[in-house]
VEXBA-744406 format. One record per residue (C-alpha): residue number from 1; x negated, y negated, z negated. Coordinates in steps of 0.05 Angstrom, whole numbers, plus 5000, padded with zeros to 4 digits. Example, Ala and Ser with C-alpha at 12.3 -4.5 7.8 and 13.67 -1.06 7.14 Angstrom:
<atoms>
   nr     u     v     w
    1  4754  5090  4844
    2  4727  5021  4857
</atoms>
This chain:
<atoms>
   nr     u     v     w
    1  3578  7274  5114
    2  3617  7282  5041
    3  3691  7271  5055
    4  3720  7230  4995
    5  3758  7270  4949
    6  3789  7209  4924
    7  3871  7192  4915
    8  3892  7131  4901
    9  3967  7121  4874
   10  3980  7085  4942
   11  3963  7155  4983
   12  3994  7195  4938
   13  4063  7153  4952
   14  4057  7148  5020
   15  4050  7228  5012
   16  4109  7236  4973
   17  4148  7202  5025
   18  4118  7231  5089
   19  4133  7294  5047
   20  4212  7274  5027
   21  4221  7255  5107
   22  4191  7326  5136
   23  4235  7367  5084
   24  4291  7330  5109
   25  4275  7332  5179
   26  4267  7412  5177
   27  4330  7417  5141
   28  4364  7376  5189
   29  4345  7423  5243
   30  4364  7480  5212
   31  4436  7459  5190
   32  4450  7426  5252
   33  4434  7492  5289
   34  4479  7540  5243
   35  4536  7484  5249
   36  4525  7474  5325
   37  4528  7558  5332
   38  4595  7564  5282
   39  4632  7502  5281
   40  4702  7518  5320
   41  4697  7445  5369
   42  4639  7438  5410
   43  4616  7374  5401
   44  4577  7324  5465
   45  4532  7302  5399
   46  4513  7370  5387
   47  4498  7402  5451
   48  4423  7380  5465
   49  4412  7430  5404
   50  4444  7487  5433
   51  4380  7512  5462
   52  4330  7534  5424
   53  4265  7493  5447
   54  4298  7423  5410
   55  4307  7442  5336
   56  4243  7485  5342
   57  4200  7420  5367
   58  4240  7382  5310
   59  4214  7433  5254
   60  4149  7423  5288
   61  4145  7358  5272
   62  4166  7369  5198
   63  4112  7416  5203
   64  4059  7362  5224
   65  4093  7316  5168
   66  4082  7360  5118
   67  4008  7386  5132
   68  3992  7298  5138
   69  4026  7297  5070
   70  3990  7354  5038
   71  3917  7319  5060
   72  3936  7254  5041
   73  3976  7274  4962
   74  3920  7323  4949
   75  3870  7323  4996
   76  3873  7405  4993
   77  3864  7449  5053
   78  3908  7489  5010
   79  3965  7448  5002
   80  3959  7439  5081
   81  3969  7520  5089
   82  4017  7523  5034
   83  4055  7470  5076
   84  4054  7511  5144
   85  4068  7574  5116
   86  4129  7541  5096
   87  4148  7503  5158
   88  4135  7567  5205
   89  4178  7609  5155
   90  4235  7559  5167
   91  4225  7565  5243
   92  4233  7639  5237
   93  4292  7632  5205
   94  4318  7575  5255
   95  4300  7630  5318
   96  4333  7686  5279
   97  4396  7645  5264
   98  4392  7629  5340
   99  4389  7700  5356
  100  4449  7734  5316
  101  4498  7681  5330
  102  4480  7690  5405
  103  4487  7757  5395
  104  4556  7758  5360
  105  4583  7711  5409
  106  4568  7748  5474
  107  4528  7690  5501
  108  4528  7691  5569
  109  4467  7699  5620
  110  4496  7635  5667
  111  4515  7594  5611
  112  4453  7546  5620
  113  4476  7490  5654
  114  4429  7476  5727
  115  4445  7405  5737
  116  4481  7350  5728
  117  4562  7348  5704
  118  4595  7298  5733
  119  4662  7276  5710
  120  4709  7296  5769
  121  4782  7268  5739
  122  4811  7224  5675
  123  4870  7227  5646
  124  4919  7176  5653
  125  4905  7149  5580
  126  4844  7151  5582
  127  4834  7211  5536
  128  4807  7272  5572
  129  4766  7287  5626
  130  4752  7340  5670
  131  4680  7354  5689
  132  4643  7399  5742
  133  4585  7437  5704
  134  4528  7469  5757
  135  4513  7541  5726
  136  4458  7590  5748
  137  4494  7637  5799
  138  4502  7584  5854
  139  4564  7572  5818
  140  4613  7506  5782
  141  4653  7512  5727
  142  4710  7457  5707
  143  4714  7444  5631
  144  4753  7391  5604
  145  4728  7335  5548
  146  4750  7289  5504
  147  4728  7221  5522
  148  4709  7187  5444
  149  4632  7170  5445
  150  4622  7199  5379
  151  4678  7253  5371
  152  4677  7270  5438
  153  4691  7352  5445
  154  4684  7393  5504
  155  4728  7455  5513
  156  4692  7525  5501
  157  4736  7549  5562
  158  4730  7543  5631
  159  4792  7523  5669
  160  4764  7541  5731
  161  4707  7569  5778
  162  4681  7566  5840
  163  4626  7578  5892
  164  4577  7525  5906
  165  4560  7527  5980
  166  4628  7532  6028
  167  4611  7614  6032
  168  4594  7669  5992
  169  4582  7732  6002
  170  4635  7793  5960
  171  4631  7860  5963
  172  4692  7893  6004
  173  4715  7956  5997
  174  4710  8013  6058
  175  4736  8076  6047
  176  4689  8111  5996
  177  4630  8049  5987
  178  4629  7977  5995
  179  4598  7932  6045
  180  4579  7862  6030
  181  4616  7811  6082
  182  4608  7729  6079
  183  4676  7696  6067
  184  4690  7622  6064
  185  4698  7601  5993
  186  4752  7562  5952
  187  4728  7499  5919
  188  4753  7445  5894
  189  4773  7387  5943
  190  4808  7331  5892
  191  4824  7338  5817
  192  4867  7295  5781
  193  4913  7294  5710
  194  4978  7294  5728
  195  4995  7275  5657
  196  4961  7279  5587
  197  4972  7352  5586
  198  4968  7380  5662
  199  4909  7375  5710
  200  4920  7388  5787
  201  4869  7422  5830
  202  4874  7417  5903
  203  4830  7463  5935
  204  4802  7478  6010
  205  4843  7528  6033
  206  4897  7476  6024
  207  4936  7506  5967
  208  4937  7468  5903
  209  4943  7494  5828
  210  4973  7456  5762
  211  4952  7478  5700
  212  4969  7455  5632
  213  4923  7459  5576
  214  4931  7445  5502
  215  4915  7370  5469
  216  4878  7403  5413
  217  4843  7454  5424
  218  4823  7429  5504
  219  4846  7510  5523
  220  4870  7516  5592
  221  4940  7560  5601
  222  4905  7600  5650
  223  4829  7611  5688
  224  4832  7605  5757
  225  4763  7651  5781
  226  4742  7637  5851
  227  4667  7662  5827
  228  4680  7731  5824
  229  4721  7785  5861
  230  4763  7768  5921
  231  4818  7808  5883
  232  4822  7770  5830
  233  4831  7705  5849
  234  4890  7668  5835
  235  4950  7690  5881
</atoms>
């Protein structure tokens, strides 16, 4: 069977279009990555493209765009290639883009959030939240947000850790080596703001911690780390 070679004016605009939306879906992807990985406030909007799977699938589909676009302006098998060499040279790009920034900002291993964050405490107006993020390590870290739909920012800091289960297991010191002993761990028990600028953390062991954080920049005056070594936890 003889494929038409024919284009008609209609094809060739509905290429130039599909063509027009792929370029700017690819470039889409690829900004929005470089401005999620540098832009100084971490953004709700952004985060879904934080990992690396989403703008890759969204190139992919500029990909598809432009290889439909190619067969239907020109109806070339060469226009098709010319159009995926293109696409998976922006993907490369995209992954190495992914790669350094990763690299220059010390990404850590436990970063990836493992479930749901919940929203533990509001402010009294209404303008920040505190929320409880699941991380791999059996661990939760507090962070606190912003509450505007579209502007709403999420701190790059954690304000505080702690264990997921009520024990974990630490490594103690004894005389020249360490043994590993179950303790009970800290968590939190109740959160609340105590005003636009202070958050209060009552925790199991029935000691309870207020710390103030700046407005702008969602920075918390100090860490409290019940995740890591029974020394230094907050005394």
């Amino acid at each position: 069977m003889i494929v038409s070679m024919v284009v008609t004016r209609g094809t060739r605009w509905i290429a130039l279009v599909l063509a027009v939306l792929a370029v700017g879906v690819i470039a889409l992807a690829m900004v929005g990555t470089v401005v999620v990985t540098y832009q100084p406030w971490r953004f709700l909007a952004f985060v879904p493209f934080e990992r690396q799977p989403r703008p890759v699938l969204i190139i992919g589909a500029g990909v598809l765009l432009l290889g439909v676009a190619g067969w239907l302006g020109l109806r070339s098998r060469a226009a098709v290639r010319w159009a995926s060499a293109a696409s998976a040279s922006a993907v490369l790009i995209l992954l190495c883009v992914g790669f350094v920034a990763g690299e220059a900002a010390d990404a850590m291993p436990d970063d990836e959030v493992t479930g749901r964050v919940d929203s533990v405490a509001k402010s009294p107006d209404g303008r920040f939240e505190l929320v409880a993020r699941p991380r791999a390590g059996n661990v939760v870290r507090y962070r606190l947000r912003t509450t505007g739909r579209l502007l709403g920012r999420e701190s790059q800091h954690d304000l505080a850790c702690t264990a997921v289960e009520p024990s974990r297991h630490v490594d103690v010191p004894t005389g020249s080596s360490t043994a590993r002993e179950i303790i009970a761990a800290v968590r939190v028990e109740h959160a609340r703001f105590v005003d636009g600028s202070h958050v209060e953390l009552r925790m199991t062991d029935g000691r309870t911690w207020a710390v103030g954080f700046d407005a702008g920049s969602l920075r918390a005056e100090r860490y409290l780390d019940w995740c890591g070594s029974v020394a230094n936890e907050p005394r």
